[in-house]
C-alpha positions in Angstrom: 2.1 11.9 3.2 -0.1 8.6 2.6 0.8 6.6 0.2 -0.8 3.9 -2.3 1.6 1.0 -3.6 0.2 -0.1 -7.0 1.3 -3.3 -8.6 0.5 -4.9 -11.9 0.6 -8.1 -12.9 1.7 -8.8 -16.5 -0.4 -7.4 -19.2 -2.8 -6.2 -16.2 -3.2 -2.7 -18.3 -1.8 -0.9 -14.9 -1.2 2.2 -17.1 -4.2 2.2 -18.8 -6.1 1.8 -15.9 -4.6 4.9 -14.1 -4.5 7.2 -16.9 -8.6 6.1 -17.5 -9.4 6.5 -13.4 -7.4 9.9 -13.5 -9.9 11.2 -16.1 -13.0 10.0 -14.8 -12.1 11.2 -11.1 -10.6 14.9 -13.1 -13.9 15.1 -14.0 -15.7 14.4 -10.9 -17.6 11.2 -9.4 -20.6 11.9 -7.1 -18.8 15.0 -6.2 -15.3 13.5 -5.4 -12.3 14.9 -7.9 -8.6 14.1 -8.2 -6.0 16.6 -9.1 -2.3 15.6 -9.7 -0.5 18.5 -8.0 2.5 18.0 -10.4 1.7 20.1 -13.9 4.1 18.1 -16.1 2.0 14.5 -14.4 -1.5 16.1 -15.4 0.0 16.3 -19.0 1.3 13.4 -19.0 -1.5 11.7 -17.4 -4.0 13.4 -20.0 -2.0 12.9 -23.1 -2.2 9.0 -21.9 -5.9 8.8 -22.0 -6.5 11.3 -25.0 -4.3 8.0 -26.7 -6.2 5.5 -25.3 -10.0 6.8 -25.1 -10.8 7.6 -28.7 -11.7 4.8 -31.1 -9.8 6.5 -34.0 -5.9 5.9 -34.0 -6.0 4.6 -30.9 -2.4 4.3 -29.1 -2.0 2.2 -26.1 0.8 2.9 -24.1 4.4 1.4 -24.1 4.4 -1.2 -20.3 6.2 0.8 -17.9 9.7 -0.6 -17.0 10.5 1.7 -13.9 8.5 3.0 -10.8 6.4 6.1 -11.0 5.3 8.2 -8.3 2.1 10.7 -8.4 1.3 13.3 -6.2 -2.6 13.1 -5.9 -5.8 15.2 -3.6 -9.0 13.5 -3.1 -11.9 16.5 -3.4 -15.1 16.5 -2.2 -17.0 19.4 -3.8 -13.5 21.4 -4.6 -12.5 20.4 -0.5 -9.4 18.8 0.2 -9.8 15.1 1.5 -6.9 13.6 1.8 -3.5 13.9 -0.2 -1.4 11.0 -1.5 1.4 9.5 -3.2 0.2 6.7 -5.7 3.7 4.4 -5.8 3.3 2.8 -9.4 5.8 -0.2 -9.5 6.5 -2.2 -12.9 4.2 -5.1 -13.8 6.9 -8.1 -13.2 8.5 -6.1 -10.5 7.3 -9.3 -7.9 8.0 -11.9 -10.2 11.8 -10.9 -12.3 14.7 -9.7 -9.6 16.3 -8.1 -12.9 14.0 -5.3 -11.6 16.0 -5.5 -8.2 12.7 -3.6 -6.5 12.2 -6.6 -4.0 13.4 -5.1 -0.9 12.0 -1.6 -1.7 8.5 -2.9 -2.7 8.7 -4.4 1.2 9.9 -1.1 2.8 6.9 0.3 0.7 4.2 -2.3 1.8 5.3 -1.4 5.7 4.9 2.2 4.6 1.6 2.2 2.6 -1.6 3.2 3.5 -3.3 0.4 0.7 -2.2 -1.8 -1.5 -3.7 -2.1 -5.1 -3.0 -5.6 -7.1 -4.0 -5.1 -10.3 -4.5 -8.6 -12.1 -5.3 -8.7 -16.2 -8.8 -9.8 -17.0 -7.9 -11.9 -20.1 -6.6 -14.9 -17.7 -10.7 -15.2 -16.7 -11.6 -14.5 -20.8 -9.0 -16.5 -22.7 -7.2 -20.1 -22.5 -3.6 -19.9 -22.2 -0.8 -17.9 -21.4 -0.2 -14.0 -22.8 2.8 -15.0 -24.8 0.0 -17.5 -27.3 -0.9 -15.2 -29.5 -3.8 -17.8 -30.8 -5.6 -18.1 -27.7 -9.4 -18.9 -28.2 -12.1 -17.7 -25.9 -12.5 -20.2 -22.4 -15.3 -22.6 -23.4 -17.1 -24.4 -20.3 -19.9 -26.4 -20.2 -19.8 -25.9 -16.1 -18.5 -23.3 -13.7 -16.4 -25.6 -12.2 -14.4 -26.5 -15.6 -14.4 -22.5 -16.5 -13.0 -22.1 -12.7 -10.3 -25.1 -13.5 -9.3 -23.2 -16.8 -9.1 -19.8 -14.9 -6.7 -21.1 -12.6 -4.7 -22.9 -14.9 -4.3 -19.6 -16.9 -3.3 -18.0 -13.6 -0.4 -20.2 -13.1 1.2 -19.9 -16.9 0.7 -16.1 -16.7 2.7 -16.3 -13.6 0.0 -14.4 -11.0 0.5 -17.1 -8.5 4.0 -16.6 -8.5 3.3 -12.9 -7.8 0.9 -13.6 -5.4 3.7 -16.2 -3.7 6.3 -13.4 -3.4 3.7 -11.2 -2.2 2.6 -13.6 0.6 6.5 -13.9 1.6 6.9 -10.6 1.9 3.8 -10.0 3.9 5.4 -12.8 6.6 9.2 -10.7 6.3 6.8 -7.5 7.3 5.3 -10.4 10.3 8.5 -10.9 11.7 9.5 -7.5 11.9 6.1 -6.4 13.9 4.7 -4.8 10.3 1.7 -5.8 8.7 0.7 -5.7 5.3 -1.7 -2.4 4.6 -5.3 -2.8 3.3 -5.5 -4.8 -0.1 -7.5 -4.1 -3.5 -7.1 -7.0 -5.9 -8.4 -5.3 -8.6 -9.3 -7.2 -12.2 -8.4 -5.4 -15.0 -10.4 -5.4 -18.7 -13.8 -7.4 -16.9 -15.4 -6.6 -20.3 -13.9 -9.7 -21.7 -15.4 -11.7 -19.1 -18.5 -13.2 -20.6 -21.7 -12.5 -18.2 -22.4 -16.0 -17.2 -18.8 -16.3 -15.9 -19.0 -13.4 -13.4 -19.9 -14.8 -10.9 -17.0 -17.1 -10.5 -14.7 -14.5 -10.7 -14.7 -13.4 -6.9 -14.3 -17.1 -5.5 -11.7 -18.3 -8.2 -9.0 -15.3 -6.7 -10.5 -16.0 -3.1 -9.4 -20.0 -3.5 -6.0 -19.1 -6.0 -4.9 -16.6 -3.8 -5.8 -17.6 -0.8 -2.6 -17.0 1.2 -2.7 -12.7 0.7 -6.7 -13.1 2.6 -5.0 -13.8 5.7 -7.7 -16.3 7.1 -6.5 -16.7 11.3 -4.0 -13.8 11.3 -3.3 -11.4 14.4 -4.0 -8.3 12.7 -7.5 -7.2 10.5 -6.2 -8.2 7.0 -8.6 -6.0 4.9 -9.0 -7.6 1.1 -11.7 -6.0 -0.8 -11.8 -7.7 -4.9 -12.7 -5.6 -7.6 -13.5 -5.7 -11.1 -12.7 -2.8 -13.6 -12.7 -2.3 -17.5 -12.1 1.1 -19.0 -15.4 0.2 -21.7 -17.0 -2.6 -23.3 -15.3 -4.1 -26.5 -12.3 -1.2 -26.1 -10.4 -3.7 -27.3 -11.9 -4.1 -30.3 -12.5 -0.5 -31.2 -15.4 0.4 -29.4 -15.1 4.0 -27.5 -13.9 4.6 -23.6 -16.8 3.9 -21.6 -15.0 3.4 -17.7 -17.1 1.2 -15.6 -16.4 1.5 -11.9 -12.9 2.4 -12.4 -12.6 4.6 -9.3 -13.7 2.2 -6.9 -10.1 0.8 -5.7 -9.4 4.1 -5.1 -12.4 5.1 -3.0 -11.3 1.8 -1.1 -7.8 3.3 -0.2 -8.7 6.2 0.6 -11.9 4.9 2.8 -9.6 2.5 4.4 -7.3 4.9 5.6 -10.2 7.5 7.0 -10.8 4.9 8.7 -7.7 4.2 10.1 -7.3 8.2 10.7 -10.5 8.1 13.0 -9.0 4.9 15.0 -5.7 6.7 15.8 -7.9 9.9 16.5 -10.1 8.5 19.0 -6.9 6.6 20.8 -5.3 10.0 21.2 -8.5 11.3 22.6 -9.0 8.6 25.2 -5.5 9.4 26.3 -6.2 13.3 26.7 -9.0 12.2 28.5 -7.4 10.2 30.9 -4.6 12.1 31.7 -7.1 15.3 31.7 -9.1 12.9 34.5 -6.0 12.3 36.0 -4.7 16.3 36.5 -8.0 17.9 37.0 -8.4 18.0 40.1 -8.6 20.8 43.4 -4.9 21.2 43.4 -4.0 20.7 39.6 -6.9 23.2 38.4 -4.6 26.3 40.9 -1.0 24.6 39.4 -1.6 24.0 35.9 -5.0 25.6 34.8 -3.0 26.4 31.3 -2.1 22.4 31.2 -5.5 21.6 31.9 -6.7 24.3 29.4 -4.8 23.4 26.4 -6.0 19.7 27.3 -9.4 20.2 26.1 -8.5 22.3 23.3 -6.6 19.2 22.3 -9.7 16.9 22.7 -12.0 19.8 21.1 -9.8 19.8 18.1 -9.7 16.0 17.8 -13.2 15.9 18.5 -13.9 17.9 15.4 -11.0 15.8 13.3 -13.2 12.8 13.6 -16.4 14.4 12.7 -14.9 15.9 9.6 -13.1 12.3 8.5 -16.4 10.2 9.5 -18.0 13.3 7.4 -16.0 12.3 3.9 -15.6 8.4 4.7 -19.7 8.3 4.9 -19.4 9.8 1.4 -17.1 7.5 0.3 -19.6 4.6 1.1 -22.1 6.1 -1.2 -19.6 5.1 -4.4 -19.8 1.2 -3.3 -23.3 -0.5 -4.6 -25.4 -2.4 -1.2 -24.0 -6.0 -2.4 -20.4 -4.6 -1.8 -18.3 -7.2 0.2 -15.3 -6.8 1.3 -12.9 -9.7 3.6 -11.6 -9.6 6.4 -9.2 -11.9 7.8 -10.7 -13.9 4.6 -14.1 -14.1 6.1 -16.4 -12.2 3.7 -18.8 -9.4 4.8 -21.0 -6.3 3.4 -18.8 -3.9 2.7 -20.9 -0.5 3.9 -21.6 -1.9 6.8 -18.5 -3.2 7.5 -17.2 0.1 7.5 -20.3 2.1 8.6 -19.2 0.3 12.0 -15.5 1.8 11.8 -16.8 5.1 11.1 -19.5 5.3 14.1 -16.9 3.0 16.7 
């Protein structure tokens, strides 16, 4: 089965953030659904956000100290999509070895299909670290002062170290031949972030993190940055209102269409060749069985790519036009970045 390694920064509301997406994709977004196959995880899943959504004795949940795995299906219109695991590691798994999760979050990362980095908002919203519990709001006269405060808070709440450890575990995977999967650096609680500051957000993580873009490498390091909040002023009362909360996970699951219909169309090209290669006067009175299960093979794969280019065109239709995503930290539109993966 695929799977998705999800990993939260501290305070990055990683639970939140699933239990909210879960809802929102239970219920259906431009016709794609997600069911958790496990009974007991739907109830636990739902009892999460029944907490969290209402604006009246609202309970946020406990941080998670241990990994939890879901069992998820991606529906289109009630079809099957795609199954996967979703790998939920504990936020300061990266950064605290008291977790001892090191060397299975690497064995993981070689393993996954995407990797989602979930990094908390407040960092672009507030000055200071998340142990101050007196931190004012980041006043800047200038972009380039809020981007200097921004990464400042970044170092204190220790997301550079994360992203450090990250990076070094992405070069152990290198030396073994392994790559690091697809990557979704997702900001958590964007409500916080006052509009005029948006626009830095996307550069600041490009620059701090720089290292996980993968500028020069060998391999396509996919990097798409997102930004999520679960509803404006939650925080402060106000009712669940998700705002693109189930685009990271249209991004994994795109991604690894994609990646379906690359390994698809190899193994055609090989049944074709060796079908070229047997097909002829002699081999069609030996082996017409051979020959004949051949192009079922390439029939069948033939109409494995139509159905995945079928839901990844789909897919596209949940990212906006101005979607970018990087690749090998160069940045590009994001539909047509894939729209050219799709048709290859």
């Amino acid at each position: 089965m695929e799977k998705i390694t999800v990993i939260g920064f501290t305070s990055s509301g990683k639970t939140c953030y699933l239990a909210g997406m879960y809802d929102a994709m239970s219920y259906g977004v431009k016709n794609f659904s997600l069911i958790e196959h496990d009974p007991e995880q739907d109830s636990y899943l739902q009892n999460l956000w029944e907490n969290i959504s209402s604006s009246k004795g609202r309970r946020w949940p406990v941080p998670n100290d241990e990994k939890r795995t879901y069992s998820f299906a991606l529906c289109h219109s009630f079809e099957p999509v795609m199954d996967f695991e979703w790998l939920d590691y504990p936020g300061g798994a990266l950064t605290d070895l008291g977790y001892g999760l090191l060397d299975e979050i690497k064995n993981q990362l070689a393993d996954s299909s995407c990797l989602l980095v979930l990094i908390n908002g407040e960092s672009f919203a507030y000055e200071g670290s998340f142990r101050d519990a007196s931190r004012p709001r980041i006043t800047a006269n200038s972009a380039k002062e809020y981007q200097e405060i921004v990464k400042r808070n970044l170092r204190l709440n220790k997301d550079l170290v994360a992203i450090k450890k990250l990076s070094e575990l992405g070069v152990e995977l290198k030396k073994k031949g392994q790559h690091l999967p697809p990557i979704a650096l997702v900001v958590t609680k964007s409500d916080l972030i006052e509009d005029r500051w948006v626009d830095c957000v996307r550069p600041i993580i490009h620059e701090s993190f720089e290292s996980i873009f993968g500028k020069n490498t060998e391999k396509d390091r996919l990097v798409m940055v997102s930004a999520v909040t679960l509803g404006e002023g939650i925080a402060d009362g106000a009712n669940a209102d998700p705002v693109d909360i189930e685009i990271p996970i249209a991004y994994a699951v795109l991604a690894m269409l994609c990646d379906y219909i690359q390994r698809a169309q190899a193994a055609k090209t090989n049944d074709q060749r060796t079908l070229s290669e047997k097909d002829t006067f002699w081999g069609r009175i030996i082996r017409p069985g051979e020959l004949e299960q051949l192009r079922k093979d390439i029939a069948k794969i033939d109409e494995n790519i139509s159905n995945f280019s079928k839901d990844a065109i789909r897919l596209l239709d949940l990212f906006d036009d101005d979607a970018v995503i990087y690749v090998n930290g160069d940045q590009r539109k994001l539909r047509s970045f894939f729209e050219k993966k799709i048709r290859a």
